[in-house]
C-alpha positions as a printed Julia matrix, in Angstrom:
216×3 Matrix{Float64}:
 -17.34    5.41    7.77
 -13.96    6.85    8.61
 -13.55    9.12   11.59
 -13.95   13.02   11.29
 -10.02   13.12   11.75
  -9.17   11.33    8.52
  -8.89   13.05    5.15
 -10.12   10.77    2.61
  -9.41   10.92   -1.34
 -10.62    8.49   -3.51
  -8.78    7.91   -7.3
 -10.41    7.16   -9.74
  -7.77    7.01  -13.21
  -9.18    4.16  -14.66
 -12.27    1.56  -13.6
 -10.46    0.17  -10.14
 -10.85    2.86   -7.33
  -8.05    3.6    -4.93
  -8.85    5.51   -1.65
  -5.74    7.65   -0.59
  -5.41    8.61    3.52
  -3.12   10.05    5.98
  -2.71    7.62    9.03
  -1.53    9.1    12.3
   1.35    9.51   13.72
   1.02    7.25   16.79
  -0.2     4.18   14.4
   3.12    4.75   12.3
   5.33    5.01   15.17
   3.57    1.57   16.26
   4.19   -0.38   12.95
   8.05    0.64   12.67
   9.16    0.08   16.48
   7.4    -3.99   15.8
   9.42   -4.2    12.28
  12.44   -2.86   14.58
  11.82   -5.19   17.18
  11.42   -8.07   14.77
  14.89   -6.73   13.41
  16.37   -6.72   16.91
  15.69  -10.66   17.03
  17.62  -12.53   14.09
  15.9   -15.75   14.41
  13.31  -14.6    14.13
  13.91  -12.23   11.23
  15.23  -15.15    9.62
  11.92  -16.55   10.18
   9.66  -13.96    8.95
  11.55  -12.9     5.78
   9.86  -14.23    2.87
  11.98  -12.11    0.17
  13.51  -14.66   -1.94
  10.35  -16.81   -2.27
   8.35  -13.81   -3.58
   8.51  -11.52   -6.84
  10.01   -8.94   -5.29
  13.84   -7.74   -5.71
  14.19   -6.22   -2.24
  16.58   -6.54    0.9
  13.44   -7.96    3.0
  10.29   -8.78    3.34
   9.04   -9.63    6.72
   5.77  -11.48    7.64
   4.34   -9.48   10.68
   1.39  -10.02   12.8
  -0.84   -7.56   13.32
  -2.57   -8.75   16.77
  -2.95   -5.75   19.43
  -2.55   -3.57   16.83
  -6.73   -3.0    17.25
  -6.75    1.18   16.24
  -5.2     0.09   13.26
  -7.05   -2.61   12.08
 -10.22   -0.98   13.02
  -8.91    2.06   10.55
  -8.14   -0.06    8.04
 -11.92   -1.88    8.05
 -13.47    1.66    7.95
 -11.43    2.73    5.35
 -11.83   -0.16    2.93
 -15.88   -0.17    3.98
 -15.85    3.27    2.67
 -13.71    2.39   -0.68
 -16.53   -0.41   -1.52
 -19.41    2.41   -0.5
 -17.77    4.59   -3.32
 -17.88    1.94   -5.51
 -20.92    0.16   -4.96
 -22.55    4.34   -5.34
 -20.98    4.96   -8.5
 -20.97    1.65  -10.68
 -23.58   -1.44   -8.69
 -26.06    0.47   -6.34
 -28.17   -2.58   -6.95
 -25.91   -4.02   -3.98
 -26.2    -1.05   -1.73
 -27.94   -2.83    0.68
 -25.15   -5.13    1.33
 -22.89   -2.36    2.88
 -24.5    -2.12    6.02
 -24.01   -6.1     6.25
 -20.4    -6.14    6.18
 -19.48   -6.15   10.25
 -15.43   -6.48    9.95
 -12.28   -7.44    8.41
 -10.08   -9.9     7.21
  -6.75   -9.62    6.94
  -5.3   -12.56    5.1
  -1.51  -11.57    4.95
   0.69   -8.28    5.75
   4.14   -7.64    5.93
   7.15   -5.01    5.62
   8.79   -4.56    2.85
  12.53   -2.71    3.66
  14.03   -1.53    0.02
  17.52   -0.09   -0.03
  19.52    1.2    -2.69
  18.58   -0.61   -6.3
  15.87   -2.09   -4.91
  12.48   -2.67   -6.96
   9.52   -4.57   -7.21
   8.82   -5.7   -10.58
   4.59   -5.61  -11.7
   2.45   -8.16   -9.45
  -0.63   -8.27   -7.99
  -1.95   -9.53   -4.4
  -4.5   -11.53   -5.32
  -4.23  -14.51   -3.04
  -7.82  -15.18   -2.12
  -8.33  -11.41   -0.97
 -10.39   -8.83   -2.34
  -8.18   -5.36   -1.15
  -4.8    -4.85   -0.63
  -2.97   -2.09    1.07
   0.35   -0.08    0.98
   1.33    2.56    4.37
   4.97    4.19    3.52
   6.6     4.55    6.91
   9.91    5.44    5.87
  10.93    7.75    2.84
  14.52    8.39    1.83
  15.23   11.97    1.07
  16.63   11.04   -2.05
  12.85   10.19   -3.31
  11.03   13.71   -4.37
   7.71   14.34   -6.25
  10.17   16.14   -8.63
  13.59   15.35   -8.18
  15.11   13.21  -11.14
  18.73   11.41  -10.04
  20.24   11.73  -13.53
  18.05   13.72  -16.09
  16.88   17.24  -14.27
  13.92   17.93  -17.06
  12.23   14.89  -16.52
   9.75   13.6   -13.99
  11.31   11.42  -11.53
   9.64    8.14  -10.99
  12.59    6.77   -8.16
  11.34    5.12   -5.55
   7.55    5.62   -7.0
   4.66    3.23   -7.34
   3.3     3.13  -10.25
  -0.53    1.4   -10.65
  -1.12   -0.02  -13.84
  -4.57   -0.94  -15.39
  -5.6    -1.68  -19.33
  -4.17   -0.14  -22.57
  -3.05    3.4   -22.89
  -5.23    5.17  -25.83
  -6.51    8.26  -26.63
  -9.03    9.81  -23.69
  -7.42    7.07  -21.46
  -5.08    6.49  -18.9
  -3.08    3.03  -17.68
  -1.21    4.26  -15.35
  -1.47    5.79  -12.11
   2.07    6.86  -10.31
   2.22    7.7    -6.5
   5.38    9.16   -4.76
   5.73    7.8    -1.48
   5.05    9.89    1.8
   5.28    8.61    5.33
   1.56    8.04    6.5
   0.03    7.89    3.42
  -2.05    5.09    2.77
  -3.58    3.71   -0.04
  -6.4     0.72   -0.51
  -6.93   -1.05   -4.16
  -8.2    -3.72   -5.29
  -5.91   -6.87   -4.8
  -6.04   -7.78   -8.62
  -4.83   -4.21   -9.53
  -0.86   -4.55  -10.47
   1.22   -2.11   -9.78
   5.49   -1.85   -9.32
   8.19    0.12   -7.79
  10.92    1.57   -9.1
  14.41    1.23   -7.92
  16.11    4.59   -6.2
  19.6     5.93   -6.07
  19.84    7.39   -2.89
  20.99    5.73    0.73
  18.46    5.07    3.56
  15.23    3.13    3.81
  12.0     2.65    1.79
   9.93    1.0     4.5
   6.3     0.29    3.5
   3.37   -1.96    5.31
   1.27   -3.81    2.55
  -1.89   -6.28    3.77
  -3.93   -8.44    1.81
  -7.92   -8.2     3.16
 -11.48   -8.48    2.74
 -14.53   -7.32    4.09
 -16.81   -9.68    5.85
């Protein structure tokens, strides 16, 4: 189960979950000095960036490996333990027993994603042979509020958001589930769960982390 120090939420807008958590400052500062390092070295960020062989429409996408990175990865297996806990208490306790059987984590895939100006990522999923998939914003533009709309000031900005998408919108329902990014915040979901991002207006950097995993 996660450590006393992390402040765990867990969304539940339509049948997938989605844990929400606030990762510390150290581990943050750790994943964006490797993406600058790998930025330092161009052959190698030739290497690593996978952007124009994937769906989305961003500056770069680079392949990282997360070796050495152990507090991290050890966050990210209680985290996603305790996602499939809440899960298997509220809808399959039938398979309760199974929890205490998973001993670690997988992580299949992860990368950075580096958005700039008119950057998005059109709806997709992760599901590559993983079961969860992750998203940690390390950097946020100021030009991306909770409330601040670039063109229209009475309406609900969703620039730079994610947006989660699940079913049909109908009456007692919802389809949609829309996050504005904050440095450190991390959220776990189901890989098959599709979800976008909207392009922003403003200069600087959306940097994100994003895994593919499963539990073991």
């Amino acid at each position: 189960m996660p450590s006393e120090h992390h402040v765990v939420k867990i969304f539940k807008p339509f049948s997938p979950h989605i844990l929400k958590s606030e990762i510390n400052e150290n581990i943050i500062k750790k994943l964006n000095d490797q993406c600058d390092d790998i930025l330092k070295d161009e052959k190698k960020r030739k290497e690593v960036n996978v952007a124009e062989s994937l769906v989305g429409h961003v500056q770069e996408e680079l392949n990282c490996d997360l070796t050495g990175h152990v507090d991290f990865g050890e966050t990210l297996y209680n985290l996603t333990k305790c996602l499939y806990a809440e899960w298997v208490t509220n809808g399959d306790k039938n398979n309760m027993h199974k929890i205490e059987k998973i001993k670690r984590i997988a992580i299949h895939s992860a990368w950075y994603v580096r958005q700039f100006k008119n950057d998005y990522n059109p709806a997709h999923h992760h599901k590559f042979g993983s079961q969860y998939s992750c998203i940690l914003f390390l950097k946020v533009p100021d030009s991306i509020k909770p409330h601040k709309n670039y063109k229209y000031k009475n309406k609900a900005s969703t620039e730079g958001h994610t947006d989660f998408m699940y079913g049909a919108h109908n009456t007692l329902t919802q389809s949609n589930f829309l996050v504005c990014p904050k440095v450190g915040d991390l959220y776990i979901f189901p890989s098959f769960l599709q979800h976008t991002v909207y392009p922003f207006y403003g200069e600087g950097e959306r940097r994100s982390f994003s895994a593919n995993m499963s539990l073991e």
